[in-house]
C-alpha positions in Angstrom: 0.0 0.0 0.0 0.7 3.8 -0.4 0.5 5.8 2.9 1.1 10.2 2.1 1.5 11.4 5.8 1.9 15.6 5.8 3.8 15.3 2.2 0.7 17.4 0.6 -0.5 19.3 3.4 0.1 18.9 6.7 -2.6 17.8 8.4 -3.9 15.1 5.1 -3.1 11.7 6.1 -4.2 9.7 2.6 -3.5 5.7 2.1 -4.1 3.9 -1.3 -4.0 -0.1 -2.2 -3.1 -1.2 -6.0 -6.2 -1.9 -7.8 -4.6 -4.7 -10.6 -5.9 -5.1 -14.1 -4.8 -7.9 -15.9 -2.7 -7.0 -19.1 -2.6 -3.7 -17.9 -0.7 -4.1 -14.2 -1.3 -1.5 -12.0 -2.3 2.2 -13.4 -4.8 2.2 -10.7 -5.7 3.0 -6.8 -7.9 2.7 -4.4 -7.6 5.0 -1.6 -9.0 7.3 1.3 -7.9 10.6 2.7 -8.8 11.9 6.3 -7.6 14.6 9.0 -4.3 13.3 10.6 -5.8 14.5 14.0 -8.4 11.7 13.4 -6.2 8.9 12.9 -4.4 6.6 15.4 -1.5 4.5 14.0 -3.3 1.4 14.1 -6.4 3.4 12.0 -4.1 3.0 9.3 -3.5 -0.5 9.5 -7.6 -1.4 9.7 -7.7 0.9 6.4 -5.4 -0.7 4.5 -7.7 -3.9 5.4 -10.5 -2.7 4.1 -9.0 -1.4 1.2 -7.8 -4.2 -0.3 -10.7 -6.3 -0.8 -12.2 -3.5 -2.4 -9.6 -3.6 -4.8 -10.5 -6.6 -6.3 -14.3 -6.0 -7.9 -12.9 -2.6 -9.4 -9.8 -4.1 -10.7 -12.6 -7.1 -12.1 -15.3 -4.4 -13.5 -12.0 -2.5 -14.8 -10.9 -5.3 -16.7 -14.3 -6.4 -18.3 -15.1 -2.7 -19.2 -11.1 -2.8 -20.8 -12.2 -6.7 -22.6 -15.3 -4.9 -23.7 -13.7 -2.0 -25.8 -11.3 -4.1 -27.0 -14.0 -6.5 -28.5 -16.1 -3.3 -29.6 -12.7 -2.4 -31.4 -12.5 -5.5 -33.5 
């Protein structure tokens, strides 16, 4: 995972997973910004958890849209 602590602004915490897409690798993310005051250390960790099965029906709807226009191509 990704994890932007301050590097924007300093208060913006944000945290981002991969979202895959087969034949195209990884030109995607999934992610979630909040308040640094708001989050404990361990917040991160139970983000990132919940991010990454996320990940996995937009990298799937992602890749059919992708097969789609491919086949609309041809």
């Amino acid at each position: 995972y990704a994890l932007c602590l301050g590097e924007i602004e300093e208060e913006l915490v944000g945290v981002a997973v991969p979202v895959k897409v087969e034949g195209l690798g990884v030109i995607y993310s999934l992610g979630m910004t909040g308040a640094r005051s708001r989050l404990q250390d361990h917040a991160i960790d139970q983000i990132v958890t919940t991010l990454k099965p996320l990940a996995d029906p937009i990298s799937a709807a992602i890749g059919k849209a992708t097969m789609q226009t491919e086949i609309m191509r041809i």
